[in-house]
C-alpha positions in Angstrom: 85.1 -29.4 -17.1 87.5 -27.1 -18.8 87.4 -27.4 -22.8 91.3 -28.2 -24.4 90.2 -24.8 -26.6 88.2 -21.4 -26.8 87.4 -19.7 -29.4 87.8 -15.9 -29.7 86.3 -14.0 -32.6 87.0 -10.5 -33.9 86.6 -8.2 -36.6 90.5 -7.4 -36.7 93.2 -9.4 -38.4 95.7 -10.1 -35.5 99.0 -7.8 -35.6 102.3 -9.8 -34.4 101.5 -13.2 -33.0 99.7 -13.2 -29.3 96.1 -11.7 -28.2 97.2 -9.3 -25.2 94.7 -8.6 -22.5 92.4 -5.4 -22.9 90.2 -3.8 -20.6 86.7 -4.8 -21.3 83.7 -2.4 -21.1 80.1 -3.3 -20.4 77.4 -0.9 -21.3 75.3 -2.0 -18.4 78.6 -2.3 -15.9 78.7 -6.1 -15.1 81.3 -6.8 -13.8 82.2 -9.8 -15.0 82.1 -8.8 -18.3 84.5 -5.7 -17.6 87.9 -7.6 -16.3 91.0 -7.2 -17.9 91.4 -9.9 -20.2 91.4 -11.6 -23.7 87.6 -12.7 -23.8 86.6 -16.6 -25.5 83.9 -18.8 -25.3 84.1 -22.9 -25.6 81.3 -22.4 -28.5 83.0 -21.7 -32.0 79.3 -19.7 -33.2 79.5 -17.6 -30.3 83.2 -16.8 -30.4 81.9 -16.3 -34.5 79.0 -13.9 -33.5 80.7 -11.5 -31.5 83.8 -11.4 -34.4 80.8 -10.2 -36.5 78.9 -8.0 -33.3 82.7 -5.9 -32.8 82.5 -4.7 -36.6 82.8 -0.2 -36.9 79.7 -0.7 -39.0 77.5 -2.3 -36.3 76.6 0.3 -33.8 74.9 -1.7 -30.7 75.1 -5.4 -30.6 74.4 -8.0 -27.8 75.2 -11.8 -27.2 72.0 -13.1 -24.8 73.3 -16.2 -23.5 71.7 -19.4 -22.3 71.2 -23.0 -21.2 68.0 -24.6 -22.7 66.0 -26.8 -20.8 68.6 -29.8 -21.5 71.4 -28.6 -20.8 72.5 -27.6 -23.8 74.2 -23.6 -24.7 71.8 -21.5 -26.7 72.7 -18.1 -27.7 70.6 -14.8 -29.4 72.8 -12.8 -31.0 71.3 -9.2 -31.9 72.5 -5.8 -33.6 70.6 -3.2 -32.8 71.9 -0.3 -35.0 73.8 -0.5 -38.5 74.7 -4.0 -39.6 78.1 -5.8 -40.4 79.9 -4.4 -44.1 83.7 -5.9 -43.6 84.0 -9.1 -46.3 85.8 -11.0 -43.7 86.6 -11.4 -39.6 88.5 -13.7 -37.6 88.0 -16.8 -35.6 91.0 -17.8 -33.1 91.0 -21.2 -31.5 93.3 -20.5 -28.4 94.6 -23.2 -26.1 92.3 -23.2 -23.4 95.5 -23.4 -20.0 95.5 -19.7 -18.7 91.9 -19.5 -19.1 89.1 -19.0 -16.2 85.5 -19.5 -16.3 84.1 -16.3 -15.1 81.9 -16.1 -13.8 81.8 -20.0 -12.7 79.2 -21.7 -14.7 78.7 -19.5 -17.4 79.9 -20.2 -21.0 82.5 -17.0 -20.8 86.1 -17.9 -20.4 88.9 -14.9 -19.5 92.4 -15.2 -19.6 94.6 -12.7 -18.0 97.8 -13.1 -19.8 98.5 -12.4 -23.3 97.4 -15.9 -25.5 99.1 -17.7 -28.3 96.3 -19.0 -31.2 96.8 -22.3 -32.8 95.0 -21.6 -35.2 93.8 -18.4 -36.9 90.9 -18.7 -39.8 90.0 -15.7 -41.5 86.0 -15.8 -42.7 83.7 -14.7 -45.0 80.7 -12.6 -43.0 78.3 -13.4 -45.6 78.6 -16.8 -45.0 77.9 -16.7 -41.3 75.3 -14.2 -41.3 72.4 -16.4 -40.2 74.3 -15.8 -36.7 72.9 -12.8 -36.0 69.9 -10.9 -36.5 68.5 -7.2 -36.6 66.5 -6.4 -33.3 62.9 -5.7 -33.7 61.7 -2.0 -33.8 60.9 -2.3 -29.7 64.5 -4.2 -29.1 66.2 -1.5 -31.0 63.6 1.4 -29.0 64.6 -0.2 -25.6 68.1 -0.7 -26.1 68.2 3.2 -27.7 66.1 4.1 -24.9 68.8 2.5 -21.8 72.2 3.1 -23.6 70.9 7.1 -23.9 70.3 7.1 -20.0 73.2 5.8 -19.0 75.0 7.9 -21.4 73.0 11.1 -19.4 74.3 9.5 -15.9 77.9 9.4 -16.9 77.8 13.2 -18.1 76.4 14.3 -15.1 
């Protein structure tokens, strides 16, 4: 069932009054997670998380999504490199009408056309910090290890 809102969170203040679509880009090239689109989730930590995951100062972050064993959303939010040094990001609660669930099932939502907030709550990071946490020396190894590769593919 489709929530009344999602929730989008970012590191930038809004400029003007509407979220326009952008082109998402996925480091591994999934496709649904590279449409054109204003990105949400129906979860306010998640949409909270990846506010805090978009900062300049955080180089390498991931949002491991997942249904635990009753049903209910789970989420493992990681940086892998730097770590997050703005006071303050954003948390937009965005009527949920132009909104798909892509892909079908999961707890991502897209819209295509530019969105409206209802509400926009500017938020301090220190206070939300127990979101996230720093990968472990072999996360931060491996994810080093696959974003270099695929780096090397696209040069040559």
């Amino acid at each position: 069932m489709k929530p009344k809102f999602v929730y989008h969170g970012s590191s930038k203040k809004l400029v003007g009054d509407k979220l326009v679509p952008k082109q998402a880009k996925d480091v591994d090239g999934v496709a649904d997670n590279s449409h054109l689109g204003v990105y949400a989730s129906e979860f306010k930590d998640e949409a909270m998380a990846m506010g805090i995951l978009n900062y300049k100062s955080v180089d390498g972050g991931e949002i491991r999504r997942f249904r635990k064993l009753d049903g209910a959303p789970g989420m493992d939010a990681i940086i892998y490199n730097g770590f997050p040094r703005q006071k303050y990001f954003y948390l937009y609660t965005l009527p949920s009408r132009t909104f798909a669930n892509v892909p079908k099932g999961s707890l991502q939502w897209v819209s295509k056309k530019t969105v409206i907030p209802v509400k926009i709550e500017r938020l301090s990071t220190k206070k939300y910090l127990y979101l996230i946490r720093r990968a472990s020396p072999k996360e931060r190894e491996e994810w080093n290890k696959n974003v270099n590769n695929k780096k090397n593919k696209l040069l040559f």
